[in-house]
C-alpha positions as CSV (number, residue, x, y, z in Angstrom):
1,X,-161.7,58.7,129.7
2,X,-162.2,55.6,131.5
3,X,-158.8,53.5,130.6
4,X,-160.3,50.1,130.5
5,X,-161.5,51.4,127.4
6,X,-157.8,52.7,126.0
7,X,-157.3,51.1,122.6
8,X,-153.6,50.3,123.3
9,X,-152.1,47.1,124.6
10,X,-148.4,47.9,126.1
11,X,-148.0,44.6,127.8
12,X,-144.6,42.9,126.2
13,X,-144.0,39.3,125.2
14,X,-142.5,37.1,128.3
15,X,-138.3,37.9,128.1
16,X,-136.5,35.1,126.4
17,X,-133.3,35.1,128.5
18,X,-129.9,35.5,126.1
19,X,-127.9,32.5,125.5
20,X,-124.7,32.4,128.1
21,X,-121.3,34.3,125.7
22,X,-117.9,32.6,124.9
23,X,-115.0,33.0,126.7
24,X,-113.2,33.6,123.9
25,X,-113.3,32.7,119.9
26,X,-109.9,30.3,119.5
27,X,-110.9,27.4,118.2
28,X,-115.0,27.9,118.5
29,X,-117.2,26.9,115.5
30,X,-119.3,29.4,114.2
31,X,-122.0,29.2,111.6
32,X,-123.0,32.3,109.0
33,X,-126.3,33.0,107.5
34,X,-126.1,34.5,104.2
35,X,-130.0,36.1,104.4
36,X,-129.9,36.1,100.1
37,X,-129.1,39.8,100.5
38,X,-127.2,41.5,97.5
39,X,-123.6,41.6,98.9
40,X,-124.1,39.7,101.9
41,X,-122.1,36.9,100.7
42,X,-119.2,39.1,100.2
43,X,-119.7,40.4,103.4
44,X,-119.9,37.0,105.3
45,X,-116.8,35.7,103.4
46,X,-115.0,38.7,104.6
47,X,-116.0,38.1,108.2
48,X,-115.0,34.2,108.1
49,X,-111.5,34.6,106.3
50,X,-110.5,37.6,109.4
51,X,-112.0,35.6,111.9
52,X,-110.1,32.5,111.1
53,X,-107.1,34.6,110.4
54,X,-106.9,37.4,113.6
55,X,-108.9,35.3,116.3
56,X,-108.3,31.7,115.4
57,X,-112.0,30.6,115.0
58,X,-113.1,27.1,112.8
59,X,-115.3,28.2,110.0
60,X,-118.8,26.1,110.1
61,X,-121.3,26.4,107.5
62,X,-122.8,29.1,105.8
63,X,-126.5,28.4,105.7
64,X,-127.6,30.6,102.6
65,X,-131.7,31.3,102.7
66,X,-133.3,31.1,99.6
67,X,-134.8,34.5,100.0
68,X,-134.7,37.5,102.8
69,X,-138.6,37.1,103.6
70,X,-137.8,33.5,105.3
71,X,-137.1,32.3,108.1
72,X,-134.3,29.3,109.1
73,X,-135.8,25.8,108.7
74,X,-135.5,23.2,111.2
75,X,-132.7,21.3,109.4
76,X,-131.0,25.0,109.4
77,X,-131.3,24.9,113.4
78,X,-130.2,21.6,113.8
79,X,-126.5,22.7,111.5
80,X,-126.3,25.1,114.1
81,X,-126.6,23.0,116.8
82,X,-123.4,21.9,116.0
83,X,-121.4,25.1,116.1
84,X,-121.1,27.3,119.0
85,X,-121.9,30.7,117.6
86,X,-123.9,32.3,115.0
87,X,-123.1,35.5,113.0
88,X,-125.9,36.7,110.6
89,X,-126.4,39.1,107.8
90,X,-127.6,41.7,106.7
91,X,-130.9,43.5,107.7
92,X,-130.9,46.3,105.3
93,X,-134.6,46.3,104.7
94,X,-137.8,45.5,106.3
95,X,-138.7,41.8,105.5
96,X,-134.8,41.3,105.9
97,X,-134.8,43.0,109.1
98,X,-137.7,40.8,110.7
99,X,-136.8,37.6,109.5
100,X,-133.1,38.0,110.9
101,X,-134.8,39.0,114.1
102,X,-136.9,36.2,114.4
103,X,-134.0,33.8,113.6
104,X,-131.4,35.7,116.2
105,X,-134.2,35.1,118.9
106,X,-134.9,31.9,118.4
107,X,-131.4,31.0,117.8
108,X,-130.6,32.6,120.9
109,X,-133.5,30.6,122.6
110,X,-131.7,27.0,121.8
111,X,-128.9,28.8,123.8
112,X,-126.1,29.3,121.3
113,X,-125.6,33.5,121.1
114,X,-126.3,34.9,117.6
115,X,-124.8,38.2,116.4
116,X,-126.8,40.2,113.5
117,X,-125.9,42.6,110.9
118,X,-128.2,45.6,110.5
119,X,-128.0,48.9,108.8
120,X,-128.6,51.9,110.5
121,X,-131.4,52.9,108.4
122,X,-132.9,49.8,110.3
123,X,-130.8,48.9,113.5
124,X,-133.7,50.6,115.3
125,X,-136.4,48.7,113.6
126,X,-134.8,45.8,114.7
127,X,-134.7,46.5,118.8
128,X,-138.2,47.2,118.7
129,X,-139.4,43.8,117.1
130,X,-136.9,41.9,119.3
131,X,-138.3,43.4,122.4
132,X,-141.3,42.7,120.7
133,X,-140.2,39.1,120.9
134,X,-139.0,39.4,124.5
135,X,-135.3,40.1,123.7
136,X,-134.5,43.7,124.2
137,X,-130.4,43.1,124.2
138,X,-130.7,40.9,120.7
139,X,-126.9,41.2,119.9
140,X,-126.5,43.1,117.2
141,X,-124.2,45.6,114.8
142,X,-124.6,48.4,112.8
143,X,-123.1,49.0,109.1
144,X,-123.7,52.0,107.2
145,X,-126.4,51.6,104.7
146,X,-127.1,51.1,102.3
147,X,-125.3,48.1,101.4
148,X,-126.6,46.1,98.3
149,X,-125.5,48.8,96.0
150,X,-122.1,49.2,97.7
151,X,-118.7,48.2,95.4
152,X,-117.0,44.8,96.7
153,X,-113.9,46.9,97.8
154,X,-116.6,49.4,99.7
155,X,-118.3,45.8,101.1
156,X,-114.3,44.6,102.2
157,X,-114.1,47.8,103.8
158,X,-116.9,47.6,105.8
159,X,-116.4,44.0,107.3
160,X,-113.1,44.5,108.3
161,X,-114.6,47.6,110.2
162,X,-117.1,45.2,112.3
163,X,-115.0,42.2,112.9
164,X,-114.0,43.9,116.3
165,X,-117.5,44.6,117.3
166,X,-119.0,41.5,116.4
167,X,-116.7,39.4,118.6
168,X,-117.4,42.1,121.3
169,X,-121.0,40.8,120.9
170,X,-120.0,37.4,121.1
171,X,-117.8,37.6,124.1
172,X,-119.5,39.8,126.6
173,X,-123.4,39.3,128.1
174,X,-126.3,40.6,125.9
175,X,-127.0,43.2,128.4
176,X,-123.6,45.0,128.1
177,X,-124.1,45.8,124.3
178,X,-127.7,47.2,125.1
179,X,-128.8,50.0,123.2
180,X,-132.3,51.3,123.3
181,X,-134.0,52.4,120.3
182,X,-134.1,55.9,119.2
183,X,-137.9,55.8,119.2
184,X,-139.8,55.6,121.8
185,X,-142.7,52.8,120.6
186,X,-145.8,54.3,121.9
187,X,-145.4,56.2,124.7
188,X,-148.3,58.5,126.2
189,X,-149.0,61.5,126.3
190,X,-150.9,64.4,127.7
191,X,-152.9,67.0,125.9
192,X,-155.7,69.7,126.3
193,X,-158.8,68.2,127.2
194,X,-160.1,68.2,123.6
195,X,-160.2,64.1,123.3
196,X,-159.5,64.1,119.8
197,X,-156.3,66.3,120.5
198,X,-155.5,63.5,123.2
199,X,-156.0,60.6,120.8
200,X,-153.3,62.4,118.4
201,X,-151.1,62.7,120.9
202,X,-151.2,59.7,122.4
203,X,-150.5,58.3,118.8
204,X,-154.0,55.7,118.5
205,X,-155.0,57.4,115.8
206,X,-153.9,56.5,112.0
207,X,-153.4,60.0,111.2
208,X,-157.6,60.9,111.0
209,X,-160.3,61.6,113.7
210,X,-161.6,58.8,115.6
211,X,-165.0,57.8,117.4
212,X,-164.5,58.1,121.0
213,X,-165.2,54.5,122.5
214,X,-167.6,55.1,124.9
215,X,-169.1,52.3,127.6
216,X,-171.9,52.1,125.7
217,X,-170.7,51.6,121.8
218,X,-168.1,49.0,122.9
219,X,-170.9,46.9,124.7
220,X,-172.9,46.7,122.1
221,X,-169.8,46.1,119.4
222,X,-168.9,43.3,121.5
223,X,-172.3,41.8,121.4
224,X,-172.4,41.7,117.7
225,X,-169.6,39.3,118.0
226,X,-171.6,37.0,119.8
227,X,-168.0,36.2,122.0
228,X,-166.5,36.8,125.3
229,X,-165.2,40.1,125.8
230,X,-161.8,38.7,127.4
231,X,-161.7,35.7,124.3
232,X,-157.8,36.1,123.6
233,X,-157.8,36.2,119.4
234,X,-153.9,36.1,119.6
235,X,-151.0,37.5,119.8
236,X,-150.5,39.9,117.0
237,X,-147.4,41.1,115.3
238,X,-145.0,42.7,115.1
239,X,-144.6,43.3,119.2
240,X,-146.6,40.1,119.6
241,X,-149.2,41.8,122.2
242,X,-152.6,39.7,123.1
243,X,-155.6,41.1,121.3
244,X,-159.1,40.3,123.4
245,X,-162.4,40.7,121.5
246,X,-162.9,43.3,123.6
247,X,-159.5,45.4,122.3
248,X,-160.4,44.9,118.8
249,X,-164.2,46.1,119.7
250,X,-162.4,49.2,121.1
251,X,-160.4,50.0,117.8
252,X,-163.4,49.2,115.8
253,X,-165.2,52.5,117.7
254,X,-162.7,54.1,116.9
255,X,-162.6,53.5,113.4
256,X,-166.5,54.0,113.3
257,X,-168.1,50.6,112.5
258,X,-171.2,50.2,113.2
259,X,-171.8,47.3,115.6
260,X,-173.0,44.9,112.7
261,X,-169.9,45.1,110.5
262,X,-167.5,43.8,114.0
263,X,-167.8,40.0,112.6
264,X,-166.3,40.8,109.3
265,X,-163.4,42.8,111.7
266,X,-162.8,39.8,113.6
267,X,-162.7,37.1,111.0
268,X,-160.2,39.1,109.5
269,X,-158.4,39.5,111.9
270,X,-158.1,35.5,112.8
271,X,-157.4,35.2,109.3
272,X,-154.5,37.3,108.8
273,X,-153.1,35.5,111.5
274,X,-152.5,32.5,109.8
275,X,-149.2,31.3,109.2
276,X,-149.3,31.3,105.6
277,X,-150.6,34.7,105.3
278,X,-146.8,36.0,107.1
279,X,-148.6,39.2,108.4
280,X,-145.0,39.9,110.1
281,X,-143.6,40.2,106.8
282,X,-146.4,42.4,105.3
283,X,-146.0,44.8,108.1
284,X,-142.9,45.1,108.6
285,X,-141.8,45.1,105.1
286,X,-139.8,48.4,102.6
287,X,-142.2,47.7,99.9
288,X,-145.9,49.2,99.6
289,X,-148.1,45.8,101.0
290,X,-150.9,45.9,103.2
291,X,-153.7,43.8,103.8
292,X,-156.2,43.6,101.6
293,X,-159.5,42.0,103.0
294,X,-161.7,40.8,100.5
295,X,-165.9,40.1,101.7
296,X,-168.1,37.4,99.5
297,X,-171.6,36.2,100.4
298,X,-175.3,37.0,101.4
299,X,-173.1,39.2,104.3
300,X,-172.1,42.3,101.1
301,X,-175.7,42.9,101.0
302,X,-176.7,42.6,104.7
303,X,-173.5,45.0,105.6
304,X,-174.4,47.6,101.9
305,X,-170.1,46.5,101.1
306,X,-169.3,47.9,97.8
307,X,-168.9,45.5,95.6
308,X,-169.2,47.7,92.4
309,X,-167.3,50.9,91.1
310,X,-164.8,52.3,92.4
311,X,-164.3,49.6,95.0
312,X,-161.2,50.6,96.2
313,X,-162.3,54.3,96.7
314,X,-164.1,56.0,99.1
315,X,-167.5,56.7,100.1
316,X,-168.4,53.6,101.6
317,X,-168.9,53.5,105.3
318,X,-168.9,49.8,105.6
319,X,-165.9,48.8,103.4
320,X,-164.0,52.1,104.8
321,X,-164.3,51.6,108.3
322,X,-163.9,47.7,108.5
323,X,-160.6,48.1,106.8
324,X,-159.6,50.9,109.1
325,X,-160.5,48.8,112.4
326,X,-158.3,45.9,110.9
327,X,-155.1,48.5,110.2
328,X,-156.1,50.6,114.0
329,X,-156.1,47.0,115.4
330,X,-152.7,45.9,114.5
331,X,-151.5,49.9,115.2
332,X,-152.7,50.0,118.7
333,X,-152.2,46.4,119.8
334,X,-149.6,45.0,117.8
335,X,-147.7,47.7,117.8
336,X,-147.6,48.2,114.1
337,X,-146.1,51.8,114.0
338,X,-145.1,53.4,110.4
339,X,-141.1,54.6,111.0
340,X,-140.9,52.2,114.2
341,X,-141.7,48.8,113.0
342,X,-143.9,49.3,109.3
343,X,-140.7,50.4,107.5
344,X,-142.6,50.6,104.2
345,X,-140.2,53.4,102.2
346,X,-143.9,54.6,100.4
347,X,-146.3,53.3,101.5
348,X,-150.1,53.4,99.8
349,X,-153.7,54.0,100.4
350,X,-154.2,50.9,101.9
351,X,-152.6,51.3,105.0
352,X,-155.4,53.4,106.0
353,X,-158.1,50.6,104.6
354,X,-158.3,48.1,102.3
355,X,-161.4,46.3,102.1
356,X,-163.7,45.2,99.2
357,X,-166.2,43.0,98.3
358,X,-167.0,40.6,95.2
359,X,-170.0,41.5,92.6
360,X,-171.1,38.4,92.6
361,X,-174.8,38.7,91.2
362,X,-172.5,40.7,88.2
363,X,-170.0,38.2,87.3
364,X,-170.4,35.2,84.9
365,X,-168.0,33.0,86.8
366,X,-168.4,31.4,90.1
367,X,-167.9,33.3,93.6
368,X,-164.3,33.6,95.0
369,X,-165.0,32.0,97.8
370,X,-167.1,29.4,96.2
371,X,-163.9,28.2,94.2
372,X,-162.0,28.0,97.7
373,X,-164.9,25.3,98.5
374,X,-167.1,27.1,100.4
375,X,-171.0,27.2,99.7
376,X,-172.5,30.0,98.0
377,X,-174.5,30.9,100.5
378,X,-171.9,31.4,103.3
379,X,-170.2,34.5,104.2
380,X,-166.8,34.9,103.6
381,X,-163.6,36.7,104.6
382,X,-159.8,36.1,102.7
383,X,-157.5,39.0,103.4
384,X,-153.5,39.2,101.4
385,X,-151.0,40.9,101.6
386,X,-151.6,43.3,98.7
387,X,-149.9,46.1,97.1
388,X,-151.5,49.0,95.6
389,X,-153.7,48.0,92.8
390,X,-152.1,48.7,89.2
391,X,-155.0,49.4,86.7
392,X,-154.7,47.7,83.4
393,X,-155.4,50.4,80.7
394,X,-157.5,48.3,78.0
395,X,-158.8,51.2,75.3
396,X,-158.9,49.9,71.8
397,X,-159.7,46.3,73.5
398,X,-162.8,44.2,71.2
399,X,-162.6,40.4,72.0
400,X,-161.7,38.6,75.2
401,X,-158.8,37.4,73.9
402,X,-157.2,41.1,73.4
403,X,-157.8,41.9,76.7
404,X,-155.8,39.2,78.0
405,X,-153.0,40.1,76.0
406,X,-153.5,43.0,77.7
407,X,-153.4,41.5,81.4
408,X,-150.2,39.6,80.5
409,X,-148.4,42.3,79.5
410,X,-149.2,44.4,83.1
411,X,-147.7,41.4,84.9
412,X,-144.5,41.7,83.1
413,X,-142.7,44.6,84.3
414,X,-139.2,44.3,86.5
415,X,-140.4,46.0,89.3
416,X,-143.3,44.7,90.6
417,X,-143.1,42.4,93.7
418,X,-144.0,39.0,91.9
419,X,-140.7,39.1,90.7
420,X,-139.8,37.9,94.7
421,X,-142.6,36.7,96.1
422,X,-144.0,33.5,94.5
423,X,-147.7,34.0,96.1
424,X,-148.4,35.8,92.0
425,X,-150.8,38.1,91.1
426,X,-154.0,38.9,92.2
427,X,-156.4,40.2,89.2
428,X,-159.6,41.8,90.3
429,X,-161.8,41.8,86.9
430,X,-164.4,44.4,86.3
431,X,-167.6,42.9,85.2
432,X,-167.7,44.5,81.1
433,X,-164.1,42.5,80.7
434,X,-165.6,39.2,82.7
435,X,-168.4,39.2,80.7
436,X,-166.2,39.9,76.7
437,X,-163.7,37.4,78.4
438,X,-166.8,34.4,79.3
439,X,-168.2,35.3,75.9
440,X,-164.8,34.4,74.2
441,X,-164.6,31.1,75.9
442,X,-161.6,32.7,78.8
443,X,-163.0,31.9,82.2
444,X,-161.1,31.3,85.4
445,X,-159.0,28.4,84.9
446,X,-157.5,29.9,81.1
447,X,-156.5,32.8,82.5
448,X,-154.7,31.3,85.2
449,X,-153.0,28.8,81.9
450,X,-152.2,32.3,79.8
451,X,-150.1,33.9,83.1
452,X,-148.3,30.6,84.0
453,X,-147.5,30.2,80.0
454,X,-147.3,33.8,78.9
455,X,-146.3,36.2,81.6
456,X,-143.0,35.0,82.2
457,X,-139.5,38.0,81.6
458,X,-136.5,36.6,79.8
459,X,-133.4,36.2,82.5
460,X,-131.8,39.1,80.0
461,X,-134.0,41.8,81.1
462,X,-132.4,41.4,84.7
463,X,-129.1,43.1,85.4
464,X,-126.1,41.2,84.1
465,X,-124.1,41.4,87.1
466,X,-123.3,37.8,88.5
467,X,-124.7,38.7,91.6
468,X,-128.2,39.6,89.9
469,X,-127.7,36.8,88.0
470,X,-127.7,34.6,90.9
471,X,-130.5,36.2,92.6
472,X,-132.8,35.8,89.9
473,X,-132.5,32.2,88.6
474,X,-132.3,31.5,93.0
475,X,-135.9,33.4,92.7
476,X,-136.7,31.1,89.2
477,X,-136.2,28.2,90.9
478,X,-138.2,29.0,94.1
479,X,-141.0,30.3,92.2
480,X,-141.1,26.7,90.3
481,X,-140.6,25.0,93.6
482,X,-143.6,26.2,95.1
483,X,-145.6,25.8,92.2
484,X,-147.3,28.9,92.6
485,X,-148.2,31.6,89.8
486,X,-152.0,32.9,90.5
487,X,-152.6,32.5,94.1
488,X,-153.8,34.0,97.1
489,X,-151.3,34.4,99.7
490,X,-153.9,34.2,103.3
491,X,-156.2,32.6,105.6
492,X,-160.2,31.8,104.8
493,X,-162.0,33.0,108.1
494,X,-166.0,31.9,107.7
495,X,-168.4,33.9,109.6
C-alpha cells in the first residue's frame, strides 16, 4: 500500500527542554498542588512536614484545584513563580493523570522543575501524554495504587516511602530519571499480505474491518470537503499530532463514509477541538465519555442520518460511519489508544461511534441548533462529551407533568458523572413524550427550571467521611459558580 496514504501520523510535538535541577533542597521554596484528589492532602502534608524536617526545605503554598479535571490558572503559575520547585499530586485516574501532565509540562516550560505523583495503574499513561507534549523525561514518581481508598496511616506510609525519590527528581537532570513506557504507542507491524490482517496488526483499526483507502476514494473524499488536502485542522490530543484534511479523508475510508458525509467529519472534528469542549479530558478520562456528535438541518435528510428510532443503534450507514471516522481520526492521529492514553476502566458503545441526528419535522419545539442561534435552515454539528445514554423507564406515565417527575428522578442517582462535572445533563426526548410534555404546557425552558429546582441530592446521601464531605460541598460550590445545570459541554461547527 502506497504510504502516503497510511492513516497514522507518528510525527511528535517539538521537545520542550526540562527546566535546569537544584543543587540541593536546604533552604529552597517549593510549592504543592493538592489536584482535589481523595487523600492527596494527606499525602502532600506528609511530604511538606519531612521535607522541612530531613532536608531543610521552606514550605510555599499549597495551591489546591477545585477539581482533578482542571488545569492551574494563571494566578496559580504566577504563586509558583515565586518558589523554586514544584511537587504535585496524585494522578491516580485518567482526567487526574492528564491535567497533572499538562501542568508538570508547562510548569517545567517557565523553567522551575516539577515532580508528579502517579500511580502505577497510570505512571505509564502519563509518559505517553508527556511525550505527547514533547517532554519524554517529565519527572515523575510512582505510588502504589490505588490511593483514594487507602487508610491515613496506609497514606503516611506511603509518603514517607517517596520523599527519597522525589528529591532524587528534583536534584538530578530529567533525563537521568527516564523511564520509557511499558507500551509501545503505535508501533508497526508486519503481517501476511492479507491487508486487513495488516491493518490489525498495525493497530489502525478500532477493533472491526476497514475500507482500504485507495488513491482513488481519498481524492474524491477530499473533494467533498471543498479544502486543501495539506489544510492543517490542528493538532489533536492526546499526543498532540497535526491532522491535514487529507489524514482525516484517509480515516474517513477507512471507516466507510461515503464521500458526501466527509463535511459533517470535519466540522466535527474542528468542533471538538474547542477549548471548552476539553477533548483531552474526554479521552483520556477512567469514566465511560466519548464524543457524542449530534447533526441538525436540511443536511439529516441530504446525508438519510437517523434521526428517529433507535438512534443510537445500528443500521445506519451515515450516522455509523461518520461517528467511526471521528473516533479512527483521533485513534490514528492523535494517538488516542484504549490502555495507552484512553484509560476509560469500561468503556461504552460509543467509542466505536456516536453520532445522531435531531427529528426535527417530529418535535413541537424549536431545532437544537436553532436555540444555539443558528437559522433553521443551516446545517449543523455540536459534539459533547457524553456518557452512555441511561433510558428513562416511563410505563404507567399519562400527563406531561408525570413524566417529568420521572426525568428528575433519573438525574438523581450518586453515581452518575454530573455529580463532578458541572456541564449537567443532556436529555434526548423521544417525540410521544415532547409532544404529552408541549400539550401540558412543559417545553424547553420549564424543564430546564424543574432540573435546576428539583434534581438536586441532599449532602446526606454522600459519604460522611470529612474528606467526602469536603469534596462534595467543594463540587456544590463549583457547580453554583459556573452557573451551569442543563448545558452542552462543546463547540458549534456550521457547515
Amino acid at each position: 500500500m502506497d504510504h502516503l496514504f497510511e492513516p497514522v501520523v507518528t510525527t511528535e510535538h517539538p521537545t520542550v527542554p526540562s527546566a535546569r535541577p537544584l543543587s540541593d533542597l536546604a533552604g529552597k521554596r517549593i510549592a504543592f498542588v493538592d489536584n482535589s484528589k481523595v487523600n492527596a492532602n494527606f499525602f502532600l502534608s506528609r511530604v511538606s512536614q519531612v521535607l522541612v524536617d530531613r532536608f531543610g526545605i521552606v514550605a510555599g503554598p499549597t495551591i489546591r484545584k477545585a477539581a482533578p479535571k482542571d488545569c492551574l490558572a494563571e494566578k496559580d503559575f504566577s504563586e509558583i513563580a515565586a518558589c523554586e520547585a514544584v511537587v504535585q499530586c496524585f494522578g491516580d485516574c485518567g482526567t487526574s493523570t492528564s491535567m497533572s501532565v499538562a501542568d508538570a509540562v508547562e510548569i517545567e516550560r517557565r523553567g522551575i522543575p516539577a515532580v508528579t505523583v502517579f500511580s502505577t495503574a497510570f505512571a505509564d499513561a502519563a509518559r505517553i501524554q508527556a511525550a505527547g507534549r514533547g517532554m519524554p523525561d517529565l519527572r515523575l514518581v510512582k505510588i502504589p495504587h490505588p490511593m483514594h481508598t487507602a487508610s491515613r496511616e496506609l497514606v503516611t506510609r506511603r509518603a514517607d516511602t517517596v520523599v527519597d525519590a522525589l528529591v532524587d527528581r528534583l536534584t538530578n537532570p530529567a533525563s537521568e530519571g527516564f523511564e520509557a513506557a511499558a507500551r509501545s504507542a503505535g508501533a508497526l507491524a508486519s503481517a501476511p499480505e492479507d491487508d486487513q490482517e495488516l491493518f490489525f496488526a498495525r493497530g489502525w483499526t478500532d477493533g472491526l474491518p476497514v475500507s482500504i483507502p485507495t488513491l482513488q476514494k481519498v481524492r474524491h473524499m477530499i473533494k467533498a470537503s471543498g479544502r486543501d488536502p495539506g489544510e492543517t485542522v490542528g493538532p489533536l490530543p492526546p499526543r498532540w499530532r497535526i491532522a491535514t484534511i487529507e489524514k482525516i479523508a484517509i480515516n474517513a475510508v477507512l471507516a466507510g463514509c461515503r464521500p458526501e458525509y466527509f463535511p459533517v467529519v470535519v466540522a466535527a472534528v474542528e468542533a471538538l477541538l474547542d477549548n471548552d469542549c476539553q477533548l483531552y479530558g474526554i479521552q483520556t478520562a477512567t469514566n465511560t465519555a466519548a464524543p457524542l456528535i449530534v447533526v441538525n438541518g436540511p443536511i439529516v435528510d441530504e446525508l438519510d442520518l437517523n434521526a428517529r428510532g433507535n438512534v443510537f443503534g445500528q443500521g445506519r450507514r451515515a450516522n455509523a460511519t461518520i461517528g467511526r471516522a471521528v473516533q479512527l481520526v483521533f485513534r490514528n492521529i492523535g494517538g488516542d489508544i484504549a490502555g495507552e492514553t484512553d484509560m476509560s476502566t469500561h468503556g461504552q458503545a460509543g467509542k466505536f461511534t456516536s453520532c445522531i441526528a435531531e427529528a426535527e419535522q417530529d418535535s413541537p419545539w424549536t431545532p437544537f441548533h436553532v436555540d444555539a442561534g443558528f437559522a433553521k435552515a443551516d446545517s449543523t454539528v455540536t459534539v459533547i462529551g457524553a456518557s452512555a445514554p441511561h433510558n428513562i423507564f416511563t410505563y404507567g406515565c399519562e400527563t406531561g407533568q408525570e413524566i417529568l417527575d420521572q426525568f428528575i428522578g433519573a438525574m438523581t442517582g450518586l453515581g452518575h458523572n454530573n455529580i463532578i462535572f458541572p456541564t449537567g445533563p443532556l436529555l434526548i426526548v423521544g417525540p410521544e413524550h415532547a409532544a404529552t410534555l408541549a400539550h401540558d404546557g412543559i417545553g424547553k425552558a420549564e424543564i430546564r427550571q424543574a432540573v435546576f429546582e428539583r434534581a438536586r441530592i441532599p449532602l446526606g446521601r454522600f459519604g460522611t467521611s470529612e474528606e467526602c464531605a469536603q469534596v462534595v460541598m467543594m463540587l456544590i460550590g463549583n457547580a453554583y459558580m459556573t452557573g451551569q445545570t442543563v448545558a452542552l459541554s462543546g463547540g458549534l461547527s456550521f457547515l
